[in-house]
C-alpha positions as CSV (number, residue, x, y, z in Angstrom):
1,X,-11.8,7.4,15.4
2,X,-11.7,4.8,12.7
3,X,-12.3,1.1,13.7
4,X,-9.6,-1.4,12.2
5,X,-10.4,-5.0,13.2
6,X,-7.3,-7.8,12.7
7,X,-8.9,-10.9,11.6
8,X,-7.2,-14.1,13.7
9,X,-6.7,-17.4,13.6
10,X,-4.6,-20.6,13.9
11,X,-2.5,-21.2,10.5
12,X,-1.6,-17.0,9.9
13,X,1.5,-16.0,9.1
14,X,3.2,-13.7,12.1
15,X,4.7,-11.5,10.2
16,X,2.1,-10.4,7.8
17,X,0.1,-10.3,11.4
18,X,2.8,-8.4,13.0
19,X,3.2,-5.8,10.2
20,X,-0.8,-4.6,10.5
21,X,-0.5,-4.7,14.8
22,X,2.6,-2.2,14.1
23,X,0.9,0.0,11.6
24,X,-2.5,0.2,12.9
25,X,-1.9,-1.0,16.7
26,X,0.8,1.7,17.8
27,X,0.0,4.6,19.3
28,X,0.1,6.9,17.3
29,X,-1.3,9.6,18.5
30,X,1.5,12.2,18.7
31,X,1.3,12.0,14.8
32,X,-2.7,11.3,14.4
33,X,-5.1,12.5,16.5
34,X,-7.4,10.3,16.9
35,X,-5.1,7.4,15.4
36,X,-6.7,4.3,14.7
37,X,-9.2,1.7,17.6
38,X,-7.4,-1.0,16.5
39,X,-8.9,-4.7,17.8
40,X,-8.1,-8.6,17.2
41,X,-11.1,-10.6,16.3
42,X,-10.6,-14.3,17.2
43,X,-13.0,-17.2,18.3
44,X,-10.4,-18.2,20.3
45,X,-6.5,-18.0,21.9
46,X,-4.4,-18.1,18.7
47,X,-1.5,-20.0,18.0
48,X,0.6,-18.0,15.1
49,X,3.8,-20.1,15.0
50,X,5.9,-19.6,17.9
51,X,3.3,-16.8,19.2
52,X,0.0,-17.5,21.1
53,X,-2.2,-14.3,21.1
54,X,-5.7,-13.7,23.0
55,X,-8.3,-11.7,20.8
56,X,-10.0,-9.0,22.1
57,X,-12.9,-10.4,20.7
58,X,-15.3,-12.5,18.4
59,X,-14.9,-12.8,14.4
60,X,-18.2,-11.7,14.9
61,X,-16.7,-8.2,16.2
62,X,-15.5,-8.0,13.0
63,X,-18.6,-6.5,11.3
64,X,-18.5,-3.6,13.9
65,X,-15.1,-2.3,12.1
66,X,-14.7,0.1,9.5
67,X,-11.4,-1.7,8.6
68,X,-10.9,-5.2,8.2
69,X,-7.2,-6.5,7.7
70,X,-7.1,-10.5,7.0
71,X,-3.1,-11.5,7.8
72,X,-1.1,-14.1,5.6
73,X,-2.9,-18.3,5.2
74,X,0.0,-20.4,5.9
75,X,-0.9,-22.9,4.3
76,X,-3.1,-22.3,0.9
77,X,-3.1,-25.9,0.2
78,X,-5.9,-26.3,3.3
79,X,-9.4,-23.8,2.8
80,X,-9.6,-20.8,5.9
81,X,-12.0,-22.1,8.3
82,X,-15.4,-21.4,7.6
83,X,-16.5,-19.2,10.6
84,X,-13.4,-16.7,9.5
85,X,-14.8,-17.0,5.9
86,X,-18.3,-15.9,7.2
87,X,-16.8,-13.5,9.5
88,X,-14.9,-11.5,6.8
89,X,-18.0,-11.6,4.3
90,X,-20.3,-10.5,7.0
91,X,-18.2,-7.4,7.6
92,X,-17.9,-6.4,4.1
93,X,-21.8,-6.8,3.7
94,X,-21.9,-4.5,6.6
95,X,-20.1,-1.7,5.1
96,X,-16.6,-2.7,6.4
97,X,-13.3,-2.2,3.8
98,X,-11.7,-5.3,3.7
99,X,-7.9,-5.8,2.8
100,X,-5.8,-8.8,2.7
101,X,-1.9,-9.5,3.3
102,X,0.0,-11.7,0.9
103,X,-2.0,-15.1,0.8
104,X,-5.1,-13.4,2.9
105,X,-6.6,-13.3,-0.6
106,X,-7.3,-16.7,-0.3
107,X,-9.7,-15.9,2.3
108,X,-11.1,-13.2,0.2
109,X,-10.8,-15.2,-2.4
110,X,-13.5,-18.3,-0.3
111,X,-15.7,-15.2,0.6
112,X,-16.5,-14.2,-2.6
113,X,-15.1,-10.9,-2.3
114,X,-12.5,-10.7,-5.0
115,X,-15.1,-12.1,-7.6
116,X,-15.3,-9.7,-10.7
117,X,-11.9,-7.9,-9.2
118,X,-8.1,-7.7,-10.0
119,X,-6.5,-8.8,-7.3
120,X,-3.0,-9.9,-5.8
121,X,-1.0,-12.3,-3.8
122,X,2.2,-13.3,-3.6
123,X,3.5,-14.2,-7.2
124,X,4.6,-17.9,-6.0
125,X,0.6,-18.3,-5.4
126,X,-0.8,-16.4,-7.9
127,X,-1.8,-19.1,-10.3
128,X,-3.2,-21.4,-7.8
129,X,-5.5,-18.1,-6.6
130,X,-6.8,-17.7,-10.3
131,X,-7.0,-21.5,-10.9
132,X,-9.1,-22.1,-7.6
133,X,-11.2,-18.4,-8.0
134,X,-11.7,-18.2,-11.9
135,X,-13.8,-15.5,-11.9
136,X,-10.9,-13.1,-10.4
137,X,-8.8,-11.5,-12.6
138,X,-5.3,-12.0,-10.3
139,X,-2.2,-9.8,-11.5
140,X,0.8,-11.5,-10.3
141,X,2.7,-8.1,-11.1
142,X,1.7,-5.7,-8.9
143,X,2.5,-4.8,-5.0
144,X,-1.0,-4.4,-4.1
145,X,-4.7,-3.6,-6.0
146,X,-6.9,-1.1,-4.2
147,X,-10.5,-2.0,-5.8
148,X,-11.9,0.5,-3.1
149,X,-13.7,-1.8,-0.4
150,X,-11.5,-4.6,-1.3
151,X,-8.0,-4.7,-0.7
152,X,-5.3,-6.7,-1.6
153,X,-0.9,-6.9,-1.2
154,X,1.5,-8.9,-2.4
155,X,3.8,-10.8,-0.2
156,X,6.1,-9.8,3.4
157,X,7.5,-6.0,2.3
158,X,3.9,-5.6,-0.2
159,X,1.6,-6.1,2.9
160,X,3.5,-3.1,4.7
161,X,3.2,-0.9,1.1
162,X,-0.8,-1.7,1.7
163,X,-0.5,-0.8,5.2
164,X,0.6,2.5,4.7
165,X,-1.5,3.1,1.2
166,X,-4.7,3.0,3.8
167,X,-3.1,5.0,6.5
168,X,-2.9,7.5,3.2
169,X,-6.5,7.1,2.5
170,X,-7.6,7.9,6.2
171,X,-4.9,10.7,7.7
172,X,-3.1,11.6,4.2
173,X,0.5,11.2,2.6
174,X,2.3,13.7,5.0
175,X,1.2,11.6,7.9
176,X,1.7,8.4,6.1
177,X,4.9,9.7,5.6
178,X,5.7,10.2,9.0
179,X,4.8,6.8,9.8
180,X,6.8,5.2,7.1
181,X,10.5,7.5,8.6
182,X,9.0,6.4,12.2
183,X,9.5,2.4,10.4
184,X,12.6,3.2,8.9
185,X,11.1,2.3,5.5
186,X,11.0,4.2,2.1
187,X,7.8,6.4,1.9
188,X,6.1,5.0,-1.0
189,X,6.4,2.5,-3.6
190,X,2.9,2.7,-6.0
191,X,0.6,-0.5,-6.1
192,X,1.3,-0.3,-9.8
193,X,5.1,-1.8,-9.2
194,X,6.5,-4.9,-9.9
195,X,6.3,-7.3,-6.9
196,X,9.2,-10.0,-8.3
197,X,12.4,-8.2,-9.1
198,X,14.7,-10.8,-10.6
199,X,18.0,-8.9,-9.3
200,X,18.2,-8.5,-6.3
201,X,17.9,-5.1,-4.4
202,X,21.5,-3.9,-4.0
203,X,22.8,-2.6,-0.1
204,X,21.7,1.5,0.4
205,X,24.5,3.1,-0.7
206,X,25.7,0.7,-2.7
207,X,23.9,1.3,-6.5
208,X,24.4,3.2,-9.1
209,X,21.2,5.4,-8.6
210,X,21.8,6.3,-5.1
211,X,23.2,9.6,-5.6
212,X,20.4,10.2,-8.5
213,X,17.2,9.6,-6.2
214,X,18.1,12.7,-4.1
215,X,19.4,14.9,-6.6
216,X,16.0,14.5,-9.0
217,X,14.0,14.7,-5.6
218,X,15.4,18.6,-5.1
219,X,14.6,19.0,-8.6
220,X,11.2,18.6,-9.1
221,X,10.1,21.9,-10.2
222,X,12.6,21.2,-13.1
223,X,11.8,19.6,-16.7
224,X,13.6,16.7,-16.3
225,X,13.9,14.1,-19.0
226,X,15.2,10.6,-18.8
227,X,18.5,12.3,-20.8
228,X,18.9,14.7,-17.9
229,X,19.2,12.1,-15.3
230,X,21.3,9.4,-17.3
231,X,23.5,12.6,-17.5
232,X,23.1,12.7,-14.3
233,X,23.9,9.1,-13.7
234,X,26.7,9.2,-16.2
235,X,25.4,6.6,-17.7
236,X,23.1,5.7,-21.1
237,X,19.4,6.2,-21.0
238,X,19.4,2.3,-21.8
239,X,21.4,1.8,-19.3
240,X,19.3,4.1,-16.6
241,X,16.1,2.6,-17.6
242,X,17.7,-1.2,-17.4
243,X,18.8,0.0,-13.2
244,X,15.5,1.5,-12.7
245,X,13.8,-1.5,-13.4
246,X,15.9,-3.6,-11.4
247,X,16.3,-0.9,-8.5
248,X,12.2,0.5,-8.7
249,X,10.6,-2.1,-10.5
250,X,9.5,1.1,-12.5
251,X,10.5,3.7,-15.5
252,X,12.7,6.6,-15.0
253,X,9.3,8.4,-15.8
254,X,7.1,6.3,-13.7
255,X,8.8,7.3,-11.0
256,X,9.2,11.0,-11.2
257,X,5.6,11.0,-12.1
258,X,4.7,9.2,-8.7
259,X,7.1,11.5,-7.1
260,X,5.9,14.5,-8.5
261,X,2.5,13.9,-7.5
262,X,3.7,13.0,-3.5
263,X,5.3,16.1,-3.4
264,X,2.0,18.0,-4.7
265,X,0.2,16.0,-2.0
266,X,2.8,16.8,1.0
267,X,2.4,20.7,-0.3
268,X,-1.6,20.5,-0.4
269,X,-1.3,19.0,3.1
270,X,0.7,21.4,4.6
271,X,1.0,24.7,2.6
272,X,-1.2,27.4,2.0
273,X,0.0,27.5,-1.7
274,X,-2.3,28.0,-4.3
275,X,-2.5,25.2,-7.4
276,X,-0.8,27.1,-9.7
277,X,2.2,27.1,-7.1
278,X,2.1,24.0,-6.7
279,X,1.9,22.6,-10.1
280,X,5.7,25.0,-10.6
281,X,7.2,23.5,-7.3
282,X,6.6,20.0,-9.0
283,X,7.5,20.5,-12.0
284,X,3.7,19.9,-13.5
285,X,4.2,23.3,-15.5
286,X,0.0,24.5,-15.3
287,X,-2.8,24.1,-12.6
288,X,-4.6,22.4,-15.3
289,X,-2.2,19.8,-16.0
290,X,-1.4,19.3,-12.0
291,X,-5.0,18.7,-12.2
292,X,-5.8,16.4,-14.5
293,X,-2.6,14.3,-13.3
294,X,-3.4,14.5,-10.2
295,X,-7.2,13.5,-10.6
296,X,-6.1,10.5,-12.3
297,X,-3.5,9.5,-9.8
298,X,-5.2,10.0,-6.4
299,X,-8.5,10.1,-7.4
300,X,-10.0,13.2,-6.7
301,X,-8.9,17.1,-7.6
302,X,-6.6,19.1,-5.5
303,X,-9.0,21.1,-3.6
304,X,-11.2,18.2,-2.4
305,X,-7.9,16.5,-1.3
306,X,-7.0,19.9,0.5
307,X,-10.3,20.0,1.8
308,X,-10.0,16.3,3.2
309,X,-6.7,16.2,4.5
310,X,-5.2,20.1,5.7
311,X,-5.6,19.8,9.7
């Protein structure tokens, strides 16, 4: 059973905190089991706005976790108190993975964890993180950076997005999945999306892609092009990309690609289906080009992802 250990103190922000207790704090294990041994690490009772909460124990405890989540700092204007600073350095140098929600990375950030790294915050904080840590490279851009041990998200909807990207590391998209229609949330937005998206989102139901998304979805296995779905769209591919952006934060492309390769990871997970079926149910054409794009999406080949994740 994986150990995940929420780092608290006075001055966090709740929901950032809240976000990590529903993710990895649930039970869960009707859809994971094992799920998660999920603690809070605290010196002491914990005031987090309106909230008091008593750790289960130490920040010391911390270093006993396989998974360390650091919430939101409040206020980035005063430095994380020393003893959570420690704590969270200690942990890595023990082995632990270490992620951080929205301004977290400051704590990172005072640990020396994020030195030599991209990393993320939220975009009204990125330039104080790279003024005051100069040897990070912070990308204001992005919803979250996985560096591997060293996590990071962007602000409020960003540290859920991170949340469910580890949840995909340790049990796998279909689960992750799963977890993300149990939250009422959308399945999966890549790290690689924008965070700031000057327009705002419109109302479900209420754009002019929201026919689109499930038509190209039952499509996959089909060449589609960016001309098929503006024809789709009924609208010009100029057009299309301009409501992408604003709607995705992405391409057209971008996102069939990421889609293309969740479907190929819901399939591995839960089909007997040979790569070369596969790579025709999403629309990858070849095993060897399923291969390659999924290698350099995920990480690691088909089979070892099979191997890792079919119950």
């Amino acid at each position: 059973m994986p150990a995940v250990a929420l780092a608290v103190t006075d001055g966090m922000l709740h929901y950032e905190l809240s976000v990590a207790v529903e993710v990895f704090g649930s039970d869960l294990t009707h859809v994971v089991d094992p799920w998660y041994d999920f603690t809070l690490c605290g010196n002491a009772a914990v005031r987090i706005g309106r909230f008091h909460l008593e750790p289960d124990h130490g920040l010391d405890h911390l270093a006993h976790a396989d998974t360390v989540i650091v919430p939101g700092w409040a206020d980035t204007d005063v430095a994380p108190p020393t003893e959570l600073v420690e704590a969270v350095r200690s942990a890595h140098a023990a082995g632990a993975r270490v992620a951080s929600l929205c301004t977290g990375a400051f704590v990172l950030g005072a640990a020396g964890l994020l030195d030599g790294r991209r990393a993320t915050t939220h975009w009204a904080h990125t330039r104080e993180l790279a003024r005051r840590h100069p040897k990070v490279t912070v990308d204001p851009d992005v919803l979250y950076v996985d560096n591997g041990d060293v996590l990071t998200s962007a602000g409020k909807a960003a540290a859920m997005d991170l949340c469910l990207h580890l949840v995909r590391l340790d049990h796998g998209s279909a689960n992750a999945n799963k977890i993300a229609r149990r939250l009422v949330i959308p399945p999966h937005r890549e790290g690689g999306q924008a965070q700031f998206i000057a327009t705002p989102l419109p109302a479900p139901g209420n754009h002019p892609l929201n026919e689109l998304f499930p038509w190209a979805l039952e499509r996959l296995n089909e060449p589609l092009t960016v001309e098929d779905l503006a024809r789709q769209a009924r609208m010009s591919t100029r057009h299309l990309g301009r409501h992408f952006r604003h709607v995705t934060g992405t391409t057209p492309l971008q996102w069939l690609h990421a889609q293309r390769i969740r479907h190929a990871q819901e399939l591995l997970e839960t089909t007997d289906a040979t790569v070369d079926t596969i790579a025709a149910a999403t629309g990858m054409g070849t095993a060897t080009t399923l291969r390659r794009h999924f290698h350099r999406s995920v990480g690691v080949p088909p089979d070892a992802y099979r191997r890792t994740f079919r119950p």
